[in-house]
C-alpha positions in Angstrom: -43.9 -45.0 22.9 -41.2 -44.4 19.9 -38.3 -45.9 20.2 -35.1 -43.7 17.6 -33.1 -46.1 16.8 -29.5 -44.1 16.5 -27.0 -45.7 14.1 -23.8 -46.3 15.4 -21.7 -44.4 14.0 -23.0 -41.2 15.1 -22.7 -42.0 18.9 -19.0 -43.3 18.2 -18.3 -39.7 16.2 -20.0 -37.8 18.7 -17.9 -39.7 21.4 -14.9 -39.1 19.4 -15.9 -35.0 19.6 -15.9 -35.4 22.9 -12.5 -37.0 23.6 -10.9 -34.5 21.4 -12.5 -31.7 23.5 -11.5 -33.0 26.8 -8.2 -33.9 25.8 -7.5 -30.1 24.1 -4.3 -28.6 25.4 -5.0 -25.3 26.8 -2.5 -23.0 24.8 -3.3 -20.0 26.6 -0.9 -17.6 29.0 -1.6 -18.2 33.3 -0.1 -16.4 35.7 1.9 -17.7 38.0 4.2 -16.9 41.4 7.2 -14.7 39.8 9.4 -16.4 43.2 8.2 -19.6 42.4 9.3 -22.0 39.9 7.6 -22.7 36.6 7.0 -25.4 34.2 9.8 -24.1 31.9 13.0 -23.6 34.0 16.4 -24.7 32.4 19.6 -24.5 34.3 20.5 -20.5 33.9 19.7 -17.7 36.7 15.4 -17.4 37.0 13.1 -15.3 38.6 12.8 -17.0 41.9 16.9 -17.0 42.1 16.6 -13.0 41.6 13.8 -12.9 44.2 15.7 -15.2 46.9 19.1 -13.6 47.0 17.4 -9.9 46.9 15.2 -11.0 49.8 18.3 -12.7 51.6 20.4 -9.7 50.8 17.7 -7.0 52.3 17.0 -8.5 55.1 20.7 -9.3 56.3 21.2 -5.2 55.1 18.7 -4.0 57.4 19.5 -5.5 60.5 23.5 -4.5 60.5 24.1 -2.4 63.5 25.0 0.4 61.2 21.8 0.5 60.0 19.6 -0.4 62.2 21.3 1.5 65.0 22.2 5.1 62.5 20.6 8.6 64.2 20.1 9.2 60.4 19.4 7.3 57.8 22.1 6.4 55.7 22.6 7.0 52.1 23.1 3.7 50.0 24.3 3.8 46.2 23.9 0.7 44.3 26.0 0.3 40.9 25.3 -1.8 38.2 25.3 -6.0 38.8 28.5 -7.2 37.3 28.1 -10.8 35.7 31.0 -12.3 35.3 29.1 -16.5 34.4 28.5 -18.0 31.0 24.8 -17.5 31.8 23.0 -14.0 30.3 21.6 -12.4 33.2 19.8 -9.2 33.1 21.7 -7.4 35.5 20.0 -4.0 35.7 16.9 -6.4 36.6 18.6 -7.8 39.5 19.6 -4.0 40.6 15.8 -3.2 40.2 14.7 -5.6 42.1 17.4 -5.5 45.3 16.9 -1.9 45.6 12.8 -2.2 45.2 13.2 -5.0 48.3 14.8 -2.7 50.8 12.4 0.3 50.1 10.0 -1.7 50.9 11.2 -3.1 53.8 13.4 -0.3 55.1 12.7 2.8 53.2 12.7 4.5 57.0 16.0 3.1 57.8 18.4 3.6 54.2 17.9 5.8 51.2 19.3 5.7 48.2 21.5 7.6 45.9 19.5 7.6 42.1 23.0 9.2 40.4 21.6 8.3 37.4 18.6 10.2 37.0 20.0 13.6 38.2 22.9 13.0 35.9 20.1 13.2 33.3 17.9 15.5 35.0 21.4 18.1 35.3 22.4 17.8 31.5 18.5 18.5 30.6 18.5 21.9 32.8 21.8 22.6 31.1 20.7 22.3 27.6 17.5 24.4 28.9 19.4 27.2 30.8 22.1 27.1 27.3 18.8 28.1 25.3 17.4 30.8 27.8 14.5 28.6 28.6 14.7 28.7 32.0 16.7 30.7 34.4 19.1 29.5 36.8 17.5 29.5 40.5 19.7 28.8 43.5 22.5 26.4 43.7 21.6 22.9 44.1 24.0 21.0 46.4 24.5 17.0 44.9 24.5 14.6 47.6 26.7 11.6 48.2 26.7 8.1 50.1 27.6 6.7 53.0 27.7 3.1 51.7 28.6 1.6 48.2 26.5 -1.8 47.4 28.0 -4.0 44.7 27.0 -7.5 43.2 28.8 -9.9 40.7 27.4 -13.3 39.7 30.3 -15.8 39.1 29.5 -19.1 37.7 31.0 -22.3 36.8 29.4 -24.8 34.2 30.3 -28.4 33.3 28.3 -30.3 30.3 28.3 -34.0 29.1 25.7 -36.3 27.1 23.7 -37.1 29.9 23.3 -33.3 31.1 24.8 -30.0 32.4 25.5 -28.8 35.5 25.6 -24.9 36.3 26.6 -23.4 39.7 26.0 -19.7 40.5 27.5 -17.7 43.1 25.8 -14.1 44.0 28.5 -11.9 46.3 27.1 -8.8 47.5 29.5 -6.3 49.5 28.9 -3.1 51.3 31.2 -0.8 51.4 31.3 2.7 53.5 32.7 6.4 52.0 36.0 5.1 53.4 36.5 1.9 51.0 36.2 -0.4 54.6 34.4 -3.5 53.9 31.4 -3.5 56.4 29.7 -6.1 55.2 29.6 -9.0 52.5 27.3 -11.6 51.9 27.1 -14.7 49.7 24.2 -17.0 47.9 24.7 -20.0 46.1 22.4 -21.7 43.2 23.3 -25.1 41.5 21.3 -27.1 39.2 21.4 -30.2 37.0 19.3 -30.9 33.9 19.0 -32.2 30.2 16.6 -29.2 29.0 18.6 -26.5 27.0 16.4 -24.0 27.7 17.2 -20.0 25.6 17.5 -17.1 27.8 16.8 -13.5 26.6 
C-alpha cells in the first residue's frame, strides 16, 4: 500500500480555509416578525410599538357598546397621528396600520370615512367636467361620520453618559358628531439603552 505523505502546511492552510468559512458573517437580509423585536432596536417608537397600541386600540374600539351594540354600522373618520415627542415617527404609518387593524377585525361593525381620496377623486371630475370630458351624471351626496378618532404621541426623554431613557405615551380618543368624548384610551412605552440608533 502507498502511503502520501502530506506536508504540513497544506493541512494547517486548508484548516485555516475552513475556519474562515465557518466563521463568515452572513451579511445577507432575513425576514423577521414586523410585531416582534429585532436585533437593531434603539430607544425611539418601532414596529412592534405601532403593532401593540393599534392592536390594543382596535380591540378596546370594537367592543364599546356603541359599536358593538349600533343597528348600523357606524361611520369612523380617522385624522392624521399628531406627534408631539422628540422621536420622528411616521405618523401616516401609524394611521395605516390602526385603521387596516379594525377592518380586519370589524370591517362588519365600523366603516370608515376615506375624505382624502374623494377630495382627490372630486377635483379630478372637476377638472374633467371643466374640459367637456365627461358629463355630469346625477348628484352625488358626500357622507359624513358618526365618530372622530384622533392619536398624539407625547414623549419625554432624559440622557446622561451611561445612557438615555425615552418614555412614550400613545392617547387615542373617540369622539362622536357631537364633540362628546365617548371614549379614550392610553398606551405607554419606556426604554433604556446606550445604542444611538438613526430613525428615518
Amino acid at each position: 500500500m502507498k502511503i502520501t505523505i502530506v506536508p504540513q502546511w497544506v493541512l494547517f492552510s486548508a484548516g485555516l480555509v475552513m475556519l474562515c468559512g465557518c466563521a463568515s458573517p452572513d451579511h445577507g437580509a432575513k425576514y423577521i416578525d414586523p410585531g416582534a423585536r429585532g436585533k437593531v432596536a434603539g430607544t425611539g417608537i418601532e414596529s412592534q410599538d405601532i403593532s401593540a397600541a393599534a392592536q390594543k386600540a382596535a380591540q378596546s374600539i370594537l367592543a364599546l357598546p356603541v359599536i358593538a351594540q349600533a343597528s348600523q354600522a357606524p361611520t369612523i373618520i380617522i385624522t392624521p397621528v399628531s406627534n408631539r415627542s422628540a422621536t420622528p415617527v411616521d405618523t401616516e404609518l401609524y394611521t395605516v396600520k390602526l385603521r387596516g387593524i379594525l377592518m380586519q377585525y370589524g370591517s362588519s361593525k365600523v366603516r370608515f370615512l376615506a375624505r382624502d381620496v374623494g377630495w382627490n377623486v372630486s377635483k379630478t371630475e372637476e377638472q374633467l367636467r371643466a374640459a367637456g370630458d365627461v358629463q355630469p351624471g346625477a348628484v352625488r351626496k358626500a357622507a359624513t361620520y358618526d365618530y372622530i378618532l384622533t392619536a398624539e404621541v407625547r414623549g419625554l426623554s432624559a440622557a446622561a453618559p451611561g445612557g438615555r431613557s425615552e418614555y412614550y405615551l400613545v392617547a387615542l380618543k373617540l369622539v362622536d358628531f357631537h364633540d362628546i368624548l365617548v371614549w379614550e384610551s392610553q398606551y405607554e412605552v419606556k426604554k433604556e439603552g446606550r445604542d444611538n440608533i438613526i430613525y428615518r
